[in-house]
PQR file of N, CA, C, O and H, with PARSE charges and radii, in Angstrom:
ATOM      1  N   UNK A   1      58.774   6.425  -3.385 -0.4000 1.5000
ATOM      2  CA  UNK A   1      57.915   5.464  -2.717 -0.0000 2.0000
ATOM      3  C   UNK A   1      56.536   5.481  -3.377  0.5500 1.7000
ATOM      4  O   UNK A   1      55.845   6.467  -3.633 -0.5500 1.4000
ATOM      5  N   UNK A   2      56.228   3.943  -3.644 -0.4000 1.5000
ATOM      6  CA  UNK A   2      54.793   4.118  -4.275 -0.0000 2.0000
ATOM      7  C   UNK A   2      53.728   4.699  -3.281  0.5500 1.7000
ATOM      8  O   UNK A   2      54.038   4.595  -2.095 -0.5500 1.4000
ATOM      9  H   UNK A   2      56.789   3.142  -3.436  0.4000 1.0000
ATOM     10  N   UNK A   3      52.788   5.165  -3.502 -0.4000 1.5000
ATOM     11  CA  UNK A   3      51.917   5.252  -3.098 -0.0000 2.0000
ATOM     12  C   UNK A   3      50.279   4.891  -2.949  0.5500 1.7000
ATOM     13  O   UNK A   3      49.881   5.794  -3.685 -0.5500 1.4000
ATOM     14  H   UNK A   3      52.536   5.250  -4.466  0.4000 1.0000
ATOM     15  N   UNK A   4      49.018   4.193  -2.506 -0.4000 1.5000
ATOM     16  CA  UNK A   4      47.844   3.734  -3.094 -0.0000 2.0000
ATOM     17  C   UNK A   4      46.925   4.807  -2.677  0.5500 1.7000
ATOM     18  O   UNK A   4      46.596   5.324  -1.610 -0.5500 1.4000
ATOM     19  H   UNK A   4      49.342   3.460  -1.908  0.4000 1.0000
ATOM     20  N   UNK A   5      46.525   4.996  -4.402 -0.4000 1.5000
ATOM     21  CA  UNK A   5      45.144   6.118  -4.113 -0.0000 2.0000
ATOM     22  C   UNK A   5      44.172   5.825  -4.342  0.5500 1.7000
ATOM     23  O   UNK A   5      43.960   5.357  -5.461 -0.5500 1.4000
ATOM     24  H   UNK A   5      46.792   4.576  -5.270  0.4000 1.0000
ATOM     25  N   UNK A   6      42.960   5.974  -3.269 -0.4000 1.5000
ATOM     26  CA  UNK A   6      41.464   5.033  -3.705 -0.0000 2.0000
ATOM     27  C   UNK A   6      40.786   6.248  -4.180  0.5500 1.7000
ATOM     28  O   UNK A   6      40.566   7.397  -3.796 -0.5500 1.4000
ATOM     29  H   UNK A   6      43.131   6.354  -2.360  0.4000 1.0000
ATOM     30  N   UNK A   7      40.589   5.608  -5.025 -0.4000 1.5000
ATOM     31  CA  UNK A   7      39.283   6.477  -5.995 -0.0000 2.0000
ATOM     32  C   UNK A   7      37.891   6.444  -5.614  0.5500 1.7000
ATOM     33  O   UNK A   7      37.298   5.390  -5.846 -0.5500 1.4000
ATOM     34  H   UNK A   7      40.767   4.675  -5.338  0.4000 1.0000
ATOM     35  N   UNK A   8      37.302   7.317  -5.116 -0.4000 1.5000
ATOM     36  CA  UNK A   8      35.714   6.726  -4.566 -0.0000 2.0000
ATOM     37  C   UNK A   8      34.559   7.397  -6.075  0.5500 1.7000
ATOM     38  O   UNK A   8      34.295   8.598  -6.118 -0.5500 1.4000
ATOM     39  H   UNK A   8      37.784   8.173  -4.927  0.4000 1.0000
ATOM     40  N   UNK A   9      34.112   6.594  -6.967 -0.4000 1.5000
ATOM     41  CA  UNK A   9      33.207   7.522  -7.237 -0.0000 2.0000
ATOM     42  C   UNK A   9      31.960   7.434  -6.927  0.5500 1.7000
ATOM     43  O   UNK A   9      31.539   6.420  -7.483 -0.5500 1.4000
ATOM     44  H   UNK A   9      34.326   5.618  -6.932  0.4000 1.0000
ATOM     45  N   UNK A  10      30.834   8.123  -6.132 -0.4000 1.5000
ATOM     46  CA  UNK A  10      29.930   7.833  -5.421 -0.0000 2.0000
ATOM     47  C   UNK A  10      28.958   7.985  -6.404  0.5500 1.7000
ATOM     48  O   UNK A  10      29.021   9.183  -6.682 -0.5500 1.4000
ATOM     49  H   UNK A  10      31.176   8.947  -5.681  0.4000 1.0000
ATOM     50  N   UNK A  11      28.179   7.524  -7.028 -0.4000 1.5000
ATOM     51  CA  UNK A  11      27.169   8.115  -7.650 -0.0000 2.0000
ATOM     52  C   UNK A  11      25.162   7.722  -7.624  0.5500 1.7000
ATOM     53  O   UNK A  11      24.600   6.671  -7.933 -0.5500 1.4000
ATOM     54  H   UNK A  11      28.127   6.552  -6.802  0.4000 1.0000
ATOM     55  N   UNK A  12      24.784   8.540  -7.318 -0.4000 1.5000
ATOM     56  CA  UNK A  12      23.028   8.029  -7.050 -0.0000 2.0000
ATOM     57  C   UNK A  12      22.439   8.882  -8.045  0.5500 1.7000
ATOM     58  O   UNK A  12      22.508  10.071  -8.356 -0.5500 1.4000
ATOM     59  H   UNK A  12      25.240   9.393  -7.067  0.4000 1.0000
ATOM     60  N   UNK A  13      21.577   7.414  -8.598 -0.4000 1.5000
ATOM     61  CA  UNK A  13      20.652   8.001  -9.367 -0.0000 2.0000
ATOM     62  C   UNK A  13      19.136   7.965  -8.926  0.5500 1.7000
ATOM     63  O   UNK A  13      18.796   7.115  -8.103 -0.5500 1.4000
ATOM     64  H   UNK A  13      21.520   6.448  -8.345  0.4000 1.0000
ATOM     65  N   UNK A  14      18.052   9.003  -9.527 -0.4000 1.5000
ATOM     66  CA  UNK A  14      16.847   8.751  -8.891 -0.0000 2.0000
ATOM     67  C   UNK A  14      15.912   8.584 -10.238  0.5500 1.7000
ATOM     68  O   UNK A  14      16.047   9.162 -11.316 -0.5500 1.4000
ATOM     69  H   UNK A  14      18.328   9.693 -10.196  0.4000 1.0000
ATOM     70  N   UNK A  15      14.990   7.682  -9.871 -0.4000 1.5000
ATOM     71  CA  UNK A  15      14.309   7.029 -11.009 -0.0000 2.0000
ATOM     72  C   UNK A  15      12.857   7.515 -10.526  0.5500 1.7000
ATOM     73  O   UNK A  15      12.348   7.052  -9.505 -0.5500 1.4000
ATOM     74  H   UNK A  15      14.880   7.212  -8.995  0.4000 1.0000
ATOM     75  N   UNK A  16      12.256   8.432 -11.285 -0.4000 1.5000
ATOM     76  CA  UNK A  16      10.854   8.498 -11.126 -0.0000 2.0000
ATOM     77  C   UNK A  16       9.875   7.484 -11.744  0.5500 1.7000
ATOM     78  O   UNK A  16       9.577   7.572 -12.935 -0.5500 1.4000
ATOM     79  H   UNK A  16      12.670   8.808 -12.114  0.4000 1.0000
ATOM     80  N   UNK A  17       9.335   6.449 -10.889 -0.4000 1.5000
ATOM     81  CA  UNK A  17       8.732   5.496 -11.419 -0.0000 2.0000
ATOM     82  C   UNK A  17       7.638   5.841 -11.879  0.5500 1.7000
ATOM     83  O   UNK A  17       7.286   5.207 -12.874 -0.5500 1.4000
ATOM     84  H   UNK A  17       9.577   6.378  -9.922  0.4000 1.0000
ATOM     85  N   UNK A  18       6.705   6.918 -11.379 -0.4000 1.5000
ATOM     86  CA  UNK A  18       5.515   7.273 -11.927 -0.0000 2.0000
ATOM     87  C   UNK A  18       5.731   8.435 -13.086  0.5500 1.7000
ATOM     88  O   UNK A  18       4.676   8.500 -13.717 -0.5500 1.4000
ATOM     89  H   UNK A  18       6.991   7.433 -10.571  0.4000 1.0000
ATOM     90  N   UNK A  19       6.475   9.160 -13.485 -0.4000 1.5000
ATOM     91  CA  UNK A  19       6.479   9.443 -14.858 -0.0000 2.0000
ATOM     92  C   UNK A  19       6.699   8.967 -15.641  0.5500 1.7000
ATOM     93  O   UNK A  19       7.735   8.306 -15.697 -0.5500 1.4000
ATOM     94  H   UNK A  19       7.332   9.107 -12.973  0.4000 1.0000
ATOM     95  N   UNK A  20       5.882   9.046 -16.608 -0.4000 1.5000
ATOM     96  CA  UNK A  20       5.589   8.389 -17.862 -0.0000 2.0000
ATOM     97  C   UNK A  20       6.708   8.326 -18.678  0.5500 1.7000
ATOM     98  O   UNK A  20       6.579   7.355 -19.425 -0.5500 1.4000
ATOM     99  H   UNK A  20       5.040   9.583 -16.562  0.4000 1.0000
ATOM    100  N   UNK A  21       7.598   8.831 -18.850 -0.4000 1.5000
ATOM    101  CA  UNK A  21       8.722   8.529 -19.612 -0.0000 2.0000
ATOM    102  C   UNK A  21       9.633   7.042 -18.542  0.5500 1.7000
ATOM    103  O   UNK A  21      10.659   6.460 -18.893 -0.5500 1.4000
ATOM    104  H   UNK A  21       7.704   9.619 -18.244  0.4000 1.0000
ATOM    105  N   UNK A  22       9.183   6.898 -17.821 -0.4000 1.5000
ATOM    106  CA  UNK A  22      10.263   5.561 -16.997 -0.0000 2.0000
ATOM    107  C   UNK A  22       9.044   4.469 -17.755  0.5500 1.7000
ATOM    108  O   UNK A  22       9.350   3.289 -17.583 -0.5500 1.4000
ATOM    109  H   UNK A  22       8.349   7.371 -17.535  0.4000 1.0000
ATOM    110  N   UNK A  23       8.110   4.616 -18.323 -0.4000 1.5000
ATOM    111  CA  UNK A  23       7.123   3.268 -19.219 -0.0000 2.0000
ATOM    112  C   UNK A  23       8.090   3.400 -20.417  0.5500 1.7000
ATOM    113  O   UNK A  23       7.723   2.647 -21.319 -0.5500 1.4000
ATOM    114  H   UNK A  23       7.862   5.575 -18.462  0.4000 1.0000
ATOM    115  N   UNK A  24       9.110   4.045 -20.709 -0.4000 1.5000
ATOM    116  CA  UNK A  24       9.666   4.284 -22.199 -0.0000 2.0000
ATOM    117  C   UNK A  24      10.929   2.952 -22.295  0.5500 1.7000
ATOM    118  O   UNK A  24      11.349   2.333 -23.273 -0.5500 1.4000
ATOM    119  H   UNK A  24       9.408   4.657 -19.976  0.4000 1.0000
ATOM    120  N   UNK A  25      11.307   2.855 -20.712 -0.4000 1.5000
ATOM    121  CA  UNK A  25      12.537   1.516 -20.941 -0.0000 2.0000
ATOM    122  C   UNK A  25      12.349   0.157 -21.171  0.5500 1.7000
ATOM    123  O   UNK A  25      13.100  -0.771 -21.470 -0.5500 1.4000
ATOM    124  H   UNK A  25      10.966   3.358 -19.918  0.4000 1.0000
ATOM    125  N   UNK A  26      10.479   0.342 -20.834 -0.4000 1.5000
ATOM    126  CA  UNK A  26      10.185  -1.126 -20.934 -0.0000 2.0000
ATOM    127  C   UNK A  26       9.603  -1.025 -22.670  0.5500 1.7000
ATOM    128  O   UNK A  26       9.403  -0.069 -23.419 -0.5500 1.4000
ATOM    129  H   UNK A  26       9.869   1.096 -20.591  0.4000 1.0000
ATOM    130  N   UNK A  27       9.476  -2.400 -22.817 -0.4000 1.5000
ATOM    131  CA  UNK A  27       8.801  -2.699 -24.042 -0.0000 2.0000
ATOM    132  C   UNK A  27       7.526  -2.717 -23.874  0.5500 1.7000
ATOM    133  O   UNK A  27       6.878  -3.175 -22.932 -0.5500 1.4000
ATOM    134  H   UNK A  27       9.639  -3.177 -22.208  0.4000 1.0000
ATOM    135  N   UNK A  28       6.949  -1.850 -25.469 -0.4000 1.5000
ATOM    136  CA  UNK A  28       5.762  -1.744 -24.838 -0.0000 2.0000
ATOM    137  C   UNK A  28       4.671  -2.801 -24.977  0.5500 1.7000
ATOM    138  O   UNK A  28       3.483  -2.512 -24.834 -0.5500 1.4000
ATOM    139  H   UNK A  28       7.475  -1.479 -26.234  0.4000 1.0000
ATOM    140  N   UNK A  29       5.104  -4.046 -25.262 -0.4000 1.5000
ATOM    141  CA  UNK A  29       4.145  -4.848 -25.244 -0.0000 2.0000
ATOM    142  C   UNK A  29       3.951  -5.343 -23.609  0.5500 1.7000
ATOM    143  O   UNK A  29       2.834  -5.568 -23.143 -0.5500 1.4000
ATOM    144  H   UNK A  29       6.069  -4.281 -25.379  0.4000 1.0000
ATOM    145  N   UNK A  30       4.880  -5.439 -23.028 -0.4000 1.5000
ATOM    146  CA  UNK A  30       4.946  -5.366 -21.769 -0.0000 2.0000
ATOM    147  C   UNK A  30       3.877  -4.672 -20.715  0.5500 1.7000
ATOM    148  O   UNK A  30       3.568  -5.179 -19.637 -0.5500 1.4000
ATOM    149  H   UNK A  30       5.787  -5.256 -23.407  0.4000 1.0000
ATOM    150  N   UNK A  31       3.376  -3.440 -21.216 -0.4000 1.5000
ATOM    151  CA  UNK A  31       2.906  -2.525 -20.729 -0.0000 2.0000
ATOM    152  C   UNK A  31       1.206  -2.940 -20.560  0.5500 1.7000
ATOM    153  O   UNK A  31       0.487  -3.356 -21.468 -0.5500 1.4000
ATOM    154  H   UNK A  31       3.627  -3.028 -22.092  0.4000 1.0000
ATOM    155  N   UNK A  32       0.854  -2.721 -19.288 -0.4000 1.5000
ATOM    156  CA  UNK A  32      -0.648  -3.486 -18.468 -0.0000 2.0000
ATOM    157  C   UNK A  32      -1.528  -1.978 -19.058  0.5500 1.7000
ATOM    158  O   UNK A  32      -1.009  -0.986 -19.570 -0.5500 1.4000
ATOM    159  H   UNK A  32       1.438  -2.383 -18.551  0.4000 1.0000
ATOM    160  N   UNK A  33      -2.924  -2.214 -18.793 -0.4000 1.5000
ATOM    161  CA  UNK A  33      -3.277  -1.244 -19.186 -0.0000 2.0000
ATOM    162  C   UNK A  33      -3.898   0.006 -18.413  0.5500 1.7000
ATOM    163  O   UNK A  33      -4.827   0.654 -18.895 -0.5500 1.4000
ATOM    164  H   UNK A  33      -3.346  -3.019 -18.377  0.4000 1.0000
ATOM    165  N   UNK A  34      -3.454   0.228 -17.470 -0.4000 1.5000
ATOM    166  CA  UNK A  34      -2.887   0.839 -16.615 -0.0000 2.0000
ATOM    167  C   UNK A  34      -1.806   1.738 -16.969  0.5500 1.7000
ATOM    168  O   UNK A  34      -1.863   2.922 -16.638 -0.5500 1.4000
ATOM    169  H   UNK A  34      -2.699  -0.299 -17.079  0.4000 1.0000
ATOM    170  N   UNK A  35      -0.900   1.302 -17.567 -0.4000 1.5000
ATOM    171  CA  UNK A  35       0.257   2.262 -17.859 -0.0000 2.0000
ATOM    172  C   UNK A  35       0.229   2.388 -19.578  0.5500 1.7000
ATOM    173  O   UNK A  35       0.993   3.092 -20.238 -0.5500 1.4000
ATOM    174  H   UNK A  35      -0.854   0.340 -17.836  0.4000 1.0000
ATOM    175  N   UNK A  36      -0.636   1.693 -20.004 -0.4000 1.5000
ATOM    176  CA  UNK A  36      -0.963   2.766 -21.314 -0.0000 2.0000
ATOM    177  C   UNK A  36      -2.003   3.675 -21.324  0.5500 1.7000
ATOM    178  O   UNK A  36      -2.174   4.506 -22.216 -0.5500 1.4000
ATOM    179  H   UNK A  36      -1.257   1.121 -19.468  0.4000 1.0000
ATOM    180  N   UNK A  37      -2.966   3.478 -19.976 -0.4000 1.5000
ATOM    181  CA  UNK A  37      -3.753   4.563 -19.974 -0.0000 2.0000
ATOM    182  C   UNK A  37      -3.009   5.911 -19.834  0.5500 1.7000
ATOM    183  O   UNK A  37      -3.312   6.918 -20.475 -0.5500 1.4000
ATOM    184  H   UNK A  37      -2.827   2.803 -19.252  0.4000 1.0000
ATOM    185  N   UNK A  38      -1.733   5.810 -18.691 -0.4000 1.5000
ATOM    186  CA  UNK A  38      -0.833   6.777 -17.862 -0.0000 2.0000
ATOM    187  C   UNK A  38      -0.080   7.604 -19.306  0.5500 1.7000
ATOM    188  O   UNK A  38       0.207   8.788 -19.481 -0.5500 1.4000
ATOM    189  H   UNK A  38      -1.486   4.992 -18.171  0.4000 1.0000
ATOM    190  N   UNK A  39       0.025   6.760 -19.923 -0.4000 1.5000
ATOM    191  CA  UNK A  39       0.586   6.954 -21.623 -0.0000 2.0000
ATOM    192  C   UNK A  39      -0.038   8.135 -22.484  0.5500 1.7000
ATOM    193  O   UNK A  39       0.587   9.021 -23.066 -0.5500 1.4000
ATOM    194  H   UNK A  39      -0.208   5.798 -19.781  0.4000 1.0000
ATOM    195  N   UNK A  40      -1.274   7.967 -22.439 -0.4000 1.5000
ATOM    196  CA  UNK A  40      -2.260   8.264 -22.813 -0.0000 2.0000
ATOM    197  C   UNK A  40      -2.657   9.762 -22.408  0.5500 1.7000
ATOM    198  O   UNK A  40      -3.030  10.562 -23.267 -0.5500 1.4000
ATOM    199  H   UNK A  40      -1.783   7.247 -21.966  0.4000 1.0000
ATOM    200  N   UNK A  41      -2.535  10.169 -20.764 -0.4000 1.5000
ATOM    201  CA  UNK A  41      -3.182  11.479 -19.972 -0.0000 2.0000
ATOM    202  C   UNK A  41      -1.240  12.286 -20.011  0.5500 1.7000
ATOM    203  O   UNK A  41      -0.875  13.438 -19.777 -0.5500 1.4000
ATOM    204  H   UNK A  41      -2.232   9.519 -20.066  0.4000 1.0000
ATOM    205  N   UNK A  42      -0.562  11.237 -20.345 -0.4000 1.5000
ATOM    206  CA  UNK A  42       0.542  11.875 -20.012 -0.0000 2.0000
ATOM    207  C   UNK A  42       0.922  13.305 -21.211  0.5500 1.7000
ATOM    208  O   UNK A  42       0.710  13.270 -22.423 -0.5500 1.4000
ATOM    209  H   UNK A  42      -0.858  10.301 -20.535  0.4000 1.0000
ATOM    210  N   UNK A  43       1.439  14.318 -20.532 -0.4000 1.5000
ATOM    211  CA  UNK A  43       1.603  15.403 -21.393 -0.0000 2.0000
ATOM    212  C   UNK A  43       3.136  15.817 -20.987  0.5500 1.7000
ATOM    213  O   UNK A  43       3.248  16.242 -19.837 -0.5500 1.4000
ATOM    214  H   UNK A  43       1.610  14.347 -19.547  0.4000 1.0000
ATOM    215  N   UNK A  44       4.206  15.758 -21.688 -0.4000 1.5000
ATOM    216  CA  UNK A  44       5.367  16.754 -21.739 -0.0000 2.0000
ATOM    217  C   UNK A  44       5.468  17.827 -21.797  0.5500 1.7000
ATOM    218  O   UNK A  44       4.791  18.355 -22.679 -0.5500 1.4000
ATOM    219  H   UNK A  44       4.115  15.412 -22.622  0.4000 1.0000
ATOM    220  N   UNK A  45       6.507  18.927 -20.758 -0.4000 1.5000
ATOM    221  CA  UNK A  45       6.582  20.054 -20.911 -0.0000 2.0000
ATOM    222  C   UNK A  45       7.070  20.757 -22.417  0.5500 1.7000
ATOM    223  O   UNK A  45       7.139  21.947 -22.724 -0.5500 1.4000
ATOM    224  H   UNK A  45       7.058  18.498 -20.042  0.4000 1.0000
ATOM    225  N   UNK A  46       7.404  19.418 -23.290 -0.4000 1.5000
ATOM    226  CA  UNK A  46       8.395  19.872 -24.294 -0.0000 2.0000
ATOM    227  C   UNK A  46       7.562  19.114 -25.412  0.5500 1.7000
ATOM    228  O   UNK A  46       7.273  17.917 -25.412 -0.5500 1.4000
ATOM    229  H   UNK A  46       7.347  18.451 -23.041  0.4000 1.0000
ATOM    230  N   UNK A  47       7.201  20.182 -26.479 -0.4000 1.5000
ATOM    231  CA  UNK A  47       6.482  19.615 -27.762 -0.0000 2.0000
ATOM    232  C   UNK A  47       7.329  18.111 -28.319  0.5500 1.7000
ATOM    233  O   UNK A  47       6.721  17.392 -29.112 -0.5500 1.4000
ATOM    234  H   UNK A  47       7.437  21.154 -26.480  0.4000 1.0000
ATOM    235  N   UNK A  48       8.467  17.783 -27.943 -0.4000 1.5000
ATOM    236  CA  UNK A  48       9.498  16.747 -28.108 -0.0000 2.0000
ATOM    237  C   UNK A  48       9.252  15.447 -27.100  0.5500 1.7000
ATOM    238  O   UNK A  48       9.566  14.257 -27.130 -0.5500 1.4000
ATOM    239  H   UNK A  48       8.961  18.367 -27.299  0.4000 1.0000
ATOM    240  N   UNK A  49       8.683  16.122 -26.391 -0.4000 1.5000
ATOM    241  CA  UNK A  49       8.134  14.500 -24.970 -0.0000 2.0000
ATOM    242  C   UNK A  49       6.937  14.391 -25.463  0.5500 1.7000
ATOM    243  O   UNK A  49       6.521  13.331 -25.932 -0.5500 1.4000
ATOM    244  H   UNK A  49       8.428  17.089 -26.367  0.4000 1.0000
ATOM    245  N   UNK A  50       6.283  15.418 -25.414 -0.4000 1.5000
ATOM    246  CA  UNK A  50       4.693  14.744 -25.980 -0.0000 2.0000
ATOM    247  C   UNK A  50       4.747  13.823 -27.302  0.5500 1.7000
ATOM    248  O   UNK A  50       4.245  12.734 -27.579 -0.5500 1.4000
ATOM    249  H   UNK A  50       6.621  16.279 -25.033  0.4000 1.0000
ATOM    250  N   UNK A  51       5.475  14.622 -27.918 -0.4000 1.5000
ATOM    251  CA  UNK A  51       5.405  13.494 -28.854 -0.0000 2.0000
ATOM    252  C   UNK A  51       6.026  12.065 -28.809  0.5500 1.7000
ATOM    253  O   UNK A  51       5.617  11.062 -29.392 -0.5500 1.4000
ATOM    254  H   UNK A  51       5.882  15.507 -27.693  0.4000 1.0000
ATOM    255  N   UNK A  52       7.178  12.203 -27.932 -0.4000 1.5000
ATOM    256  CA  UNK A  52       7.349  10.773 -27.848 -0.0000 2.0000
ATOM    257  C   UNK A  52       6.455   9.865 -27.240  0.5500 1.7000
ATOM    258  O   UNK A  52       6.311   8.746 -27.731 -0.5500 1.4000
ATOM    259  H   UNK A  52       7.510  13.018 -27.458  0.4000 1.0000
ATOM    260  N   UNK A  53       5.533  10.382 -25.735 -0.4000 1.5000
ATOM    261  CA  UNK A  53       5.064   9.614 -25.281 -0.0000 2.0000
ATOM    262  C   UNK A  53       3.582   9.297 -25.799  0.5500 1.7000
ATOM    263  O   UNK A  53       2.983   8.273 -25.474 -0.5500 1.4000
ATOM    264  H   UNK A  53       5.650  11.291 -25.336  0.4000 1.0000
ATOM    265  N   UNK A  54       2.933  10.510 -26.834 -0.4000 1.5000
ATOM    266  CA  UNK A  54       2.072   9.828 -27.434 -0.0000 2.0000
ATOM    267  C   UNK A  54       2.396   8.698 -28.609  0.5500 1.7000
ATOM    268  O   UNK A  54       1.517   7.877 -28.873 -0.5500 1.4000
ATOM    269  H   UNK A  54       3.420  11.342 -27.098  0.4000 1.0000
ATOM    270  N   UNK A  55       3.275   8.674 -29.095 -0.4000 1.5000
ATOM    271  CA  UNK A  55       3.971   7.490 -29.828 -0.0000 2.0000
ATOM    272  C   UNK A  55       4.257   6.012 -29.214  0.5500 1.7000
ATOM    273  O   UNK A  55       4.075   4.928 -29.769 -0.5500 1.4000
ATOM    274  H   UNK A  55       3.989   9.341 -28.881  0.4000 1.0000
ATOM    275  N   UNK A  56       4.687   6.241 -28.090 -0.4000 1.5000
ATOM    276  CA  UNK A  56       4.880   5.322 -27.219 -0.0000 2.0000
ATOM    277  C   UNK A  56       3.967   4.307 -26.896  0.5500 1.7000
ATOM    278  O   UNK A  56       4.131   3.102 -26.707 -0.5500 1.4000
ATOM    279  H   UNK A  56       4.834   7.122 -27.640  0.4000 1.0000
ATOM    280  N   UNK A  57       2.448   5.403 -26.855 -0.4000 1.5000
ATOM    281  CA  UNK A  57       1.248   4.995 -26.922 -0.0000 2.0000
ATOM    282  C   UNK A  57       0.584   4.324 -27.749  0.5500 1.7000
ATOM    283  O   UNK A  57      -0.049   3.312 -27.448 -0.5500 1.4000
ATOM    284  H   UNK A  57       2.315   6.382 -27.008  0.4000 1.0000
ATOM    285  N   UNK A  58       0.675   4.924 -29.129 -0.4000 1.5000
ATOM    286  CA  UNK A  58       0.465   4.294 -29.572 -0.0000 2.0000
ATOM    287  C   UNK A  58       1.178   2.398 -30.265  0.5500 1.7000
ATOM    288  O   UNK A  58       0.667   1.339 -30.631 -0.5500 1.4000
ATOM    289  H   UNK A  58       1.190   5.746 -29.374  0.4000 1.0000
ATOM    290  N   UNK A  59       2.376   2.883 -30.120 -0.4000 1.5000
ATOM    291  CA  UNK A  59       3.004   1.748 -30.096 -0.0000 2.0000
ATOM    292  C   UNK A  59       2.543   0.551 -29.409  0.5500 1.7000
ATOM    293  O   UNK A  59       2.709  -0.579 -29.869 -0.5500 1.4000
ATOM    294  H   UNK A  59       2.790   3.743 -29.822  0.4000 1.0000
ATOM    295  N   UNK A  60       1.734   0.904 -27.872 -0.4000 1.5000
ATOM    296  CA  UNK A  60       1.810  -0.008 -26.900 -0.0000 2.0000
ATOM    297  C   UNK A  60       0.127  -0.487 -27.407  0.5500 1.7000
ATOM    298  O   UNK A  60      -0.138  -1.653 -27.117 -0.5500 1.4000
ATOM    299  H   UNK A  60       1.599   1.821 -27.499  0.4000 1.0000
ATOM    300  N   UNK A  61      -0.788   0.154 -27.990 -0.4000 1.5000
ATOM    301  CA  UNK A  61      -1.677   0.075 -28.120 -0.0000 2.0000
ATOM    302  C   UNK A  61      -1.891  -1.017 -29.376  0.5500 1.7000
ATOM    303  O   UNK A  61      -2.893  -1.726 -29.279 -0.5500 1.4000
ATOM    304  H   UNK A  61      -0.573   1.101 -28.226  0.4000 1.0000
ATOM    305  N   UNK A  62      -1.226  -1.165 -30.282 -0.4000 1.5000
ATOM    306  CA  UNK A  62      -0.767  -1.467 -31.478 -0.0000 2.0000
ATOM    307  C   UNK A  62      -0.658  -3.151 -31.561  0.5500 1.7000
ATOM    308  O   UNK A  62      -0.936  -3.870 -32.521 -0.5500 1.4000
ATOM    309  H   UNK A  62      -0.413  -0.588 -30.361  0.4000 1.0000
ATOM    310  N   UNK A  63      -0.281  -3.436 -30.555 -0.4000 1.5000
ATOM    311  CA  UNK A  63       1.052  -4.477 -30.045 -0.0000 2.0000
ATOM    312  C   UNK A  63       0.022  -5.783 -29.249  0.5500 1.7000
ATOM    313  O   UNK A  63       0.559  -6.761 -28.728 -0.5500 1.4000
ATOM    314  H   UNK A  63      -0.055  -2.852 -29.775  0.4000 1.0000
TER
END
């Protein structure tokens, strides 16, 4: 006898809007200046984030 099996996969994600890496999905021409200042004071725990988000910065600054 067949049987129907429901699959649930539940999944939540949480989006920190005020860290500076969630300014990284938008484009940064997009970016008010406000959130290239945020760009700017922002510091990563990881010599690898800082550098992206001072890049980021400058990118947005650039633009």
């Amino acid at each position: 006898m067949w049987t129907r099996r429901r699959s649930f996969a539940f999944v939540t994600r949480v989006h920190d809007l005020h860290h500076p890496g969630s300014l990284l999905r938008r484009s940064p021409a997009g970016l008010g200046d406000a959130e290239r200042a945020a760009l700017a004071r922002a510091g990563g725990d990881y010599p690898g984030v800082r550098d992206l988000l001072r890049l980021a910065h400058v990118m947005a600054t650039r633009l």
